[in-house]
N, CA, C and O atoms as a DFTB+ gen file, in Angstrom:
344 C
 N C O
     1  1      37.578     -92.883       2.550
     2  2      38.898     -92.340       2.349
     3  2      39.911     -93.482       2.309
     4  3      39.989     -94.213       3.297
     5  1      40.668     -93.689       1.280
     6  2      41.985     -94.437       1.500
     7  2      43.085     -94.143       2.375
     8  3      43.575     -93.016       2.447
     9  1      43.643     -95.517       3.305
    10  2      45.117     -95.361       3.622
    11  2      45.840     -95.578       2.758
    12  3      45.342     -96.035       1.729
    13  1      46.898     -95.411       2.796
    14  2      48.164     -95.448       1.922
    15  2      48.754     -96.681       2.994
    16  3      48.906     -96.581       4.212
    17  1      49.058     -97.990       2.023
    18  2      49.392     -99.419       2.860
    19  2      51.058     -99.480       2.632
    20  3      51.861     -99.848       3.490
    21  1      51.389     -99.026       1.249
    22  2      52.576     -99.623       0.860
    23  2      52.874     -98.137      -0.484
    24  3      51.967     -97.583      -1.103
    25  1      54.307     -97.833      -0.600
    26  2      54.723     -97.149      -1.587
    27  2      55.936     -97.417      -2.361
    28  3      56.979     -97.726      -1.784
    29  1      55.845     -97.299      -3.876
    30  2      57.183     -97.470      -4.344
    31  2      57.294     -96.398      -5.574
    32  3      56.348     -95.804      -6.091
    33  1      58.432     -96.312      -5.858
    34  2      58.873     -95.387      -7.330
    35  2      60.104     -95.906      -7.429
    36  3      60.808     -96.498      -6.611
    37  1      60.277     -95.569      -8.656
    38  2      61.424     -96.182      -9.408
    39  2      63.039     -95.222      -9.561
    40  3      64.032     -95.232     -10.288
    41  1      62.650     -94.655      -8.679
    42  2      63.868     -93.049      -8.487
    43  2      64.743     -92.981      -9.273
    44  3      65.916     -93.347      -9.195
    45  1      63.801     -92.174     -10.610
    46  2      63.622     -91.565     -11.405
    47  2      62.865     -89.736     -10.887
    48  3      62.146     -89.537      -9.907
    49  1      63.196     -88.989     -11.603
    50  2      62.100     -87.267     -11.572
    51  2      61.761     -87.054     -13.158
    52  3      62.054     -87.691     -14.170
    53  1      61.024     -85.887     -12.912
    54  2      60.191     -85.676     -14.157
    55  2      59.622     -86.543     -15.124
    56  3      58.715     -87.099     -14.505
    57  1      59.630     -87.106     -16.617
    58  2      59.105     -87.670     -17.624
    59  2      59.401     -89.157     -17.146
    60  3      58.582     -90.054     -17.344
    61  1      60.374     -89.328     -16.632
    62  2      60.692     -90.874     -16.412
    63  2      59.992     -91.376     -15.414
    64  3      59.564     -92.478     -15.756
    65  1      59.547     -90.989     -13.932
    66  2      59.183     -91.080     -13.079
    67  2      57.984     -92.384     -13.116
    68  3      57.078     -92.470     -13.946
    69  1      58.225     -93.236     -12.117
    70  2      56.829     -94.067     -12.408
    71  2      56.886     -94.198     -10.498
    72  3      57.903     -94.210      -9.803
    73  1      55.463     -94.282     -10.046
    74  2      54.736     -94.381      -8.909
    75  2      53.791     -95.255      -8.463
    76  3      52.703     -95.200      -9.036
    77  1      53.939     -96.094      -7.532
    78  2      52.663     -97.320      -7.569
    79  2      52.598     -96.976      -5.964
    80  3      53.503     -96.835      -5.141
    81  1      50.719     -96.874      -5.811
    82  2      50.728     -96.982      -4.127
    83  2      49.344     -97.962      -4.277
    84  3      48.464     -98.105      -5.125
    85  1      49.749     -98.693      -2.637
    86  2      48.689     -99.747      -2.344
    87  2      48.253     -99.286      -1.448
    88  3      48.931     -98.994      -0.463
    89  1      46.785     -99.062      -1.558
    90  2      45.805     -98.197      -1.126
    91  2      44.787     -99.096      -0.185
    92  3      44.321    -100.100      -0.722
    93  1      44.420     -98.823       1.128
    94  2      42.907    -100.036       1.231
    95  2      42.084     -98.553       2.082
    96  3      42.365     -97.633       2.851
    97  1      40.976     -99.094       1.343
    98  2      39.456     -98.317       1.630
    99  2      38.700     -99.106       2.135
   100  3      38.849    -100.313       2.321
   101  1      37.526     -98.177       2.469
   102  2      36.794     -98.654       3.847
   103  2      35.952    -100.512       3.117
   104  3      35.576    -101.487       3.767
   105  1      35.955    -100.278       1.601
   106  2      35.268    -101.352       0.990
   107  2      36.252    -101.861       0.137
   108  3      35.879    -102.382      -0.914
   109  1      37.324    -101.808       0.377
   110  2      38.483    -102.828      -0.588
   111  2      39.956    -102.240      -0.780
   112  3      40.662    -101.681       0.059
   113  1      40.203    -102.507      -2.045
   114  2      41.610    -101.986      -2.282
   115  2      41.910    -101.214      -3.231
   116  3      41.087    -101.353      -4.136
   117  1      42.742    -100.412      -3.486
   118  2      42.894     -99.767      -5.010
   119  2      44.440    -100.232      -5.061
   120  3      45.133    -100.938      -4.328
   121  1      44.651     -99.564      -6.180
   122  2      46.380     -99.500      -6.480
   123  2      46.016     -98.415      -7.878
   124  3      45.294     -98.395      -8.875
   125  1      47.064     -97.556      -7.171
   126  2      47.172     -96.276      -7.922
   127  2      48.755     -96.242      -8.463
   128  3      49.737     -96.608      -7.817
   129  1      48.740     -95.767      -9.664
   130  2      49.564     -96.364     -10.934
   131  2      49.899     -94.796     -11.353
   132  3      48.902     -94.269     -11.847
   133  1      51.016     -93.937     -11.284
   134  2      51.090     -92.626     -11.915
   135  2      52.212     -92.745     -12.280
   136  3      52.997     -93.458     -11.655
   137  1      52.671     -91.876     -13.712
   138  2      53.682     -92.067     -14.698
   139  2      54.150     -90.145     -14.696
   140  3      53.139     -89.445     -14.645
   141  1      55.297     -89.457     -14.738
   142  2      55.435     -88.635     -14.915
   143  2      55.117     -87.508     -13.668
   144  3      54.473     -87.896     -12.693
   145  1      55.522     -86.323     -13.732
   146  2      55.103     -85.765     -12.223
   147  2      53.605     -85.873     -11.852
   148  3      52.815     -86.493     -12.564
   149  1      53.237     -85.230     -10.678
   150  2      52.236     -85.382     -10.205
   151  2      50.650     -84.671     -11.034
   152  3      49.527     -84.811     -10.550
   153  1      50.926     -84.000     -12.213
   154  2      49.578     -83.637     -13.038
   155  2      50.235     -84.283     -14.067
   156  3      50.422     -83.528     -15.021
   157  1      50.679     -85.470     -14.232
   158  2      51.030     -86.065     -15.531
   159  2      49.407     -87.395     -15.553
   160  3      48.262     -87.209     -15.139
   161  1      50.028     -88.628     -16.210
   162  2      49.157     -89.646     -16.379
   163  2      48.505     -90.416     -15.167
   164  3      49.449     -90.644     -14.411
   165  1      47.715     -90.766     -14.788
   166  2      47.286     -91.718     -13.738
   167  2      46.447     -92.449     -13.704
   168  3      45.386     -91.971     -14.107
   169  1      46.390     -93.951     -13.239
   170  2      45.276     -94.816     -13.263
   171  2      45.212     -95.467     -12.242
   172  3      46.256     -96.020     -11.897
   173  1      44.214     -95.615     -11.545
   174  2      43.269     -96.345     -10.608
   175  2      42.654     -97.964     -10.738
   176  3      41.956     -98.231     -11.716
   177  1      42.840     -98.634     -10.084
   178  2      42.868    -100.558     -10.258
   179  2      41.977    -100.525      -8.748
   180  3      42.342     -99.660      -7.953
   181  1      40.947    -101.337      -8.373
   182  2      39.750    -101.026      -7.596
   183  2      39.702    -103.185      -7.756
   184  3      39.662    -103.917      -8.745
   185  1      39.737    -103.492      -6.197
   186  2      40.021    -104.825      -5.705
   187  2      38.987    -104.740      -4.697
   188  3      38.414    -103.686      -4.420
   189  1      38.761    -105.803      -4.173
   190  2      37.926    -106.792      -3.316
   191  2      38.821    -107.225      -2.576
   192  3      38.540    -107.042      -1.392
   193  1      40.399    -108.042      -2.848
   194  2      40.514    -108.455      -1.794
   195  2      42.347    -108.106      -2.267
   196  3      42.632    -107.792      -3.423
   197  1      43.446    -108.238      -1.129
   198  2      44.460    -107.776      -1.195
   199  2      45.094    -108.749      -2.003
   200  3      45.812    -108.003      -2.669
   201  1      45.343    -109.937      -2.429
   202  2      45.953    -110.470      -2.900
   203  2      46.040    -110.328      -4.455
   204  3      46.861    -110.760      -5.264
   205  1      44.849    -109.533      -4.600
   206  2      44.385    -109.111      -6.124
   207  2      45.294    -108.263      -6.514
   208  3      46.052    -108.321      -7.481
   209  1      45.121    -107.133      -5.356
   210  2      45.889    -105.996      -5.287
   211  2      47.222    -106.497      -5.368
   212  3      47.529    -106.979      -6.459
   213  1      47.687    -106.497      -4.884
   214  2      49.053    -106.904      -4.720
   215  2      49.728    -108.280      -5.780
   216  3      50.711    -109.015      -5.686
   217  1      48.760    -108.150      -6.639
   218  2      49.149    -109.290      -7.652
   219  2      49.381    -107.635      -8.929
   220  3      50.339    -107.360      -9.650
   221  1      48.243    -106.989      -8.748
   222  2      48.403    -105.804     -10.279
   223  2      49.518    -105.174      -9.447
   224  3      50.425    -105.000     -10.260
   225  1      49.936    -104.728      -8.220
   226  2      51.464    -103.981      -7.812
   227  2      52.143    -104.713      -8.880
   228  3      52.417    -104.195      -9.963
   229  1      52.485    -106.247      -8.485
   230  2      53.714    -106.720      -9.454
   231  2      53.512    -106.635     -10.770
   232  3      54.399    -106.175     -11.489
   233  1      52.216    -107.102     -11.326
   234  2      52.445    -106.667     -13.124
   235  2      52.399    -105.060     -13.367
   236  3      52.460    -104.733     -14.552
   237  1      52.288    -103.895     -12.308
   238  2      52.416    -102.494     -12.600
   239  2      54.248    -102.265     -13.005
   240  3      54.817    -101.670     -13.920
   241  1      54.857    -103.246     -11.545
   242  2      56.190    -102.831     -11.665
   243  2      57.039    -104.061     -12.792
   244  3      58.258    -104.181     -12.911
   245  1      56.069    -104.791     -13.447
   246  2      57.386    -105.819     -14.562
   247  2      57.007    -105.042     -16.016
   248  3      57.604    -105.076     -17.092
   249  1      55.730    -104.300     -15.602
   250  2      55.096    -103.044     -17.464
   251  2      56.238    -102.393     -17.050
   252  3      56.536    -102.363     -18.244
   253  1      57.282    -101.773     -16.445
   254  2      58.188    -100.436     -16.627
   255  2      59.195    -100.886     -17.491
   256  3      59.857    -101.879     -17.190
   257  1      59.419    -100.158     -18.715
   258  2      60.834    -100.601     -18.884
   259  2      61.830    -101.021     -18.205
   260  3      61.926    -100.354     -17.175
   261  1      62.914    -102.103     -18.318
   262  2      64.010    -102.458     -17.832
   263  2      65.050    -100.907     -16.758
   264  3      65.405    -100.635     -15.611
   265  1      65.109    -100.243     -18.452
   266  2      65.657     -99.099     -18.005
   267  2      65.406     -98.071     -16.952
   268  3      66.125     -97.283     -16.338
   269  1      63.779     -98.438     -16.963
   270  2      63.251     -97.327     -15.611
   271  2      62.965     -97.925     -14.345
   272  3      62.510     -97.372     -13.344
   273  1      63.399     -99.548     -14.569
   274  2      62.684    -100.231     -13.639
   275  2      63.619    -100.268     -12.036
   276  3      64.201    -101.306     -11.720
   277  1      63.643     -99.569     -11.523
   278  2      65.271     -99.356     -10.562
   279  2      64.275     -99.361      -9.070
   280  3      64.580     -98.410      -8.350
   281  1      63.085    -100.305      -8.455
   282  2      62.087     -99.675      -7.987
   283  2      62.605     -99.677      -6.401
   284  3      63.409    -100.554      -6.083
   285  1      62.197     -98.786      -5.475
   286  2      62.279     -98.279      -4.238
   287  2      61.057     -98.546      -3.504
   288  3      60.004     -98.464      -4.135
   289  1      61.021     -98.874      -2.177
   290  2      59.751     -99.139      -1.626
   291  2      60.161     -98.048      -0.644
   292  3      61.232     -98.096      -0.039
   293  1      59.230     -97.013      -0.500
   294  2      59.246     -95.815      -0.205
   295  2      58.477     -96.153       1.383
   296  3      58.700     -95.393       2.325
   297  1      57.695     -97.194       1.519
   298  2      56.878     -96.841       2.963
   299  2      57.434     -98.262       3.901
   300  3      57.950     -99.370       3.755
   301  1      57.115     -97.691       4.535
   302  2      57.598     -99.661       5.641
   303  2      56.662     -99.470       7.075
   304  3      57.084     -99.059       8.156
   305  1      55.636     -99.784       6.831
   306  2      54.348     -99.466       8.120
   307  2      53.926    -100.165       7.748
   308  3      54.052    -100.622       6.612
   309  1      52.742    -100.756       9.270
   310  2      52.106    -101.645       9.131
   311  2      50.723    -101.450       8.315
   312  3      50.586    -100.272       7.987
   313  1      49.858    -102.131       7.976
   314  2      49.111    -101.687       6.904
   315  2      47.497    -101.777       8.225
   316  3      47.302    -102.512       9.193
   317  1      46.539    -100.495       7.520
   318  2      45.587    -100.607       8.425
   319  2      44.576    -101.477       8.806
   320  3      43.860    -101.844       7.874
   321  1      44.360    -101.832       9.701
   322  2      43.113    -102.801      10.122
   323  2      41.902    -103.270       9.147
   324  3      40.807    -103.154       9.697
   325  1      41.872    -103.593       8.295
   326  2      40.551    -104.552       7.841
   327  2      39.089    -103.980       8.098
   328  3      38.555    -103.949       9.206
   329  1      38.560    -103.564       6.994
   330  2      37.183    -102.425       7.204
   331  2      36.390    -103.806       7.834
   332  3      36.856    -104.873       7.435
   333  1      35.284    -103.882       8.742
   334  2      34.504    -104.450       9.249
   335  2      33.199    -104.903       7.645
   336  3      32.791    -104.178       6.738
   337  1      32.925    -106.399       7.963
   338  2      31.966    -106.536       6.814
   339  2      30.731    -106.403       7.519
   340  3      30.765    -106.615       8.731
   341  1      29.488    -106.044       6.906
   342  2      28.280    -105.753       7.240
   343  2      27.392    -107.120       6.598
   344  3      26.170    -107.182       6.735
């Protein structure tokens, strides 16, 4: 199951709307990328290590248009503990 590490949107609603969350799972990272309300477009980015992650956050949020690009960091928590390696 993923935590949710970090959140932003560009506060914008409906068609304009863009959403980026930094995700870490028990075996890495994702970053989840959604455009439009919540059954609109969405894509999934799947990391190894956070710096990866957090390198596609910034090229998710410099792809938005200028015009939509207004972005909000929606979460401010600490991010969860580091899955144990086997």
């Amino acid at each position: 199951m993923a935590a949710l590490v970090e959140q932003w949107h560009n506060r914008k609603w409906g068609i304009a709307r863009r959403k980026i969350d930094l995700l870490r799972t028990p075996t890495g990272w994702q970053v989840r990328g959604r455009r439009g309300s919540s059954d609109d477009r969405e894509v999934i980015h799947y990391f190894d290590n956070e710096d990866d992650a957090r390198a596609m956050v910034d090229a998710m949020k410099q792809a938005v248009p200028p015009q939509l690009a207004t972005w909000a960091k929606v979460t401010d928590r600490e991010p969860p503990p580091a899955a144990p390696r086997h």
